[in-house]
C-alpha positions in Angstrom: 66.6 104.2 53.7 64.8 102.0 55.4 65.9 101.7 59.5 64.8 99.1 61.9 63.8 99.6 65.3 66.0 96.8 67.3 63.9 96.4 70.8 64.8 93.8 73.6 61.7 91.6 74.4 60.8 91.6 78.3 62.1 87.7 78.4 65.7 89.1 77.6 65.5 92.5 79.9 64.3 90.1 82.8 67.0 87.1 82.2 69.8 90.0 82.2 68.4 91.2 85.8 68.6 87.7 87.3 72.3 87.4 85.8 73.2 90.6 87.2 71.8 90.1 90.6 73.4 86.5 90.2 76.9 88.4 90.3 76.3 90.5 93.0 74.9 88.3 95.7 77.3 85.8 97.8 77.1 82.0 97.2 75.6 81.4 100.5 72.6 83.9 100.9 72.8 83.0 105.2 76.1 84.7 104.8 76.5 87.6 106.6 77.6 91.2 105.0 81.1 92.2 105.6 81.0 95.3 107.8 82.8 98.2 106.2 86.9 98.7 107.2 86.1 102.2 108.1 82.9 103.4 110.2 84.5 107.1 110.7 82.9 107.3 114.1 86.4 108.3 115.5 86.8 110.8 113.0 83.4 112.3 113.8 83.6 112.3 117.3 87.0 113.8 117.4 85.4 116.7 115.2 82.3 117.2 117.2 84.9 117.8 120.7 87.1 120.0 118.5 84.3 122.5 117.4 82.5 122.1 120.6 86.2 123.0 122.3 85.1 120.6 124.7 87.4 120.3 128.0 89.3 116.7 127.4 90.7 114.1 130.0 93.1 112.2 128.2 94.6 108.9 130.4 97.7 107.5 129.5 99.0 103.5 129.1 101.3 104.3 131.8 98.6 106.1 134.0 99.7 109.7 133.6 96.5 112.2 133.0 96.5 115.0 130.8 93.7 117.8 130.6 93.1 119.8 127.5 91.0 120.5 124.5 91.9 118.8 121.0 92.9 121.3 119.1 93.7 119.2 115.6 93.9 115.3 115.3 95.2 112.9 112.2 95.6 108.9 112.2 98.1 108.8 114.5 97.9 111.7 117.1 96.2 114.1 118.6 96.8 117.8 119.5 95.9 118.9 123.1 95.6 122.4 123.9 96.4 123.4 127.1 96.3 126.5 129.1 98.2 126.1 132.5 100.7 124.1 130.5 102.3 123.5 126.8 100.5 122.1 124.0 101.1 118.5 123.7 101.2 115.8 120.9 100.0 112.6 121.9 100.5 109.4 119.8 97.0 107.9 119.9 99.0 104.6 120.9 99.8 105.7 124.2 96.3 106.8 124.9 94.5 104.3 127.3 90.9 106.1 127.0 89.7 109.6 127.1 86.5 111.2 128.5 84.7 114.4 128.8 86.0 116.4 131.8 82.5 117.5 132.6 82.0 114.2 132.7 85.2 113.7 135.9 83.0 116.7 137.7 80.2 114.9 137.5 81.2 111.5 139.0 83.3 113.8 142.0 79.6 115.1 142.5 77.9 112.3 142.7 80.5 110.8 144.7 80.8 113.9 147.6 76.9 113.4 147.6 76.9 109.9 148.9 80.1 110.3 151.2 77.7 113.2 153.0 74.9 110.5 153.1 77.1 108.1 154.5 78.1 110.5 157.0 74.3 111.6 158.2 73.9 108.1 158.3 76.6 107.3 160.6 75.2 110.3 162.8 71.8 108.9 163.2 
């Protein structure tokens, strides 16, 4: 039986690369990427406070505050822990922002510091 060896010369492997590439670059090569739908950043730093238990402010649309830890979180709400108080669930809708509540201490620090140095001042 006599077999023959059936081998793609160079010419053919490299015109198969430029067609492929052809396909998967845009018409206009200035064109910029599409950045992906999901990034998962909320996801992950929704993860890091929950395993850190990290002490949450959470601020309401209407203004109202709520202090807690996020105990459990999915794409429409999140669970706050709370110890003075019930647990709540809070639609992420109604959430105007959130921040660390070290963070809160921090700023009431830094504030009482300069009221005290507006108030030497004054003395002088």
């Amino acid at each position: 039986m006599n077999r023959k060896l059936i081998r793609t010369t160079l010419a053919e492997v490299r015109e198969r690369a430029e067609r492929d590439t052809s396909r998967r670059q845009p018409s206009d090569p200035n064109r910029k990427r599409v950045p992906p739908e999901q990034t998962h950043a909320e996801s992950f730093y929704y993860k890091k406070q929950m395993d850190n238990r990290t002490p949450m402010v959470v601020v309401l649309q209407d203004g109202e505050v709520l202090r807690g830890t996020i105990e459990w979180y999915d794409r429409n709400c999140i669970k706050l822990h709370r110890l003075d108080a019930p647990n709540l669930l809070v639609l992420k809708h109604n959430v105007k922002y959130m921040y660390k509540d070290e963070d809160a201490k921090e700023y009431e620090r830094d504030e009482s510091d300069s009221d005290q140095s507006d108030e030497i001042a004054e003395e002088e």
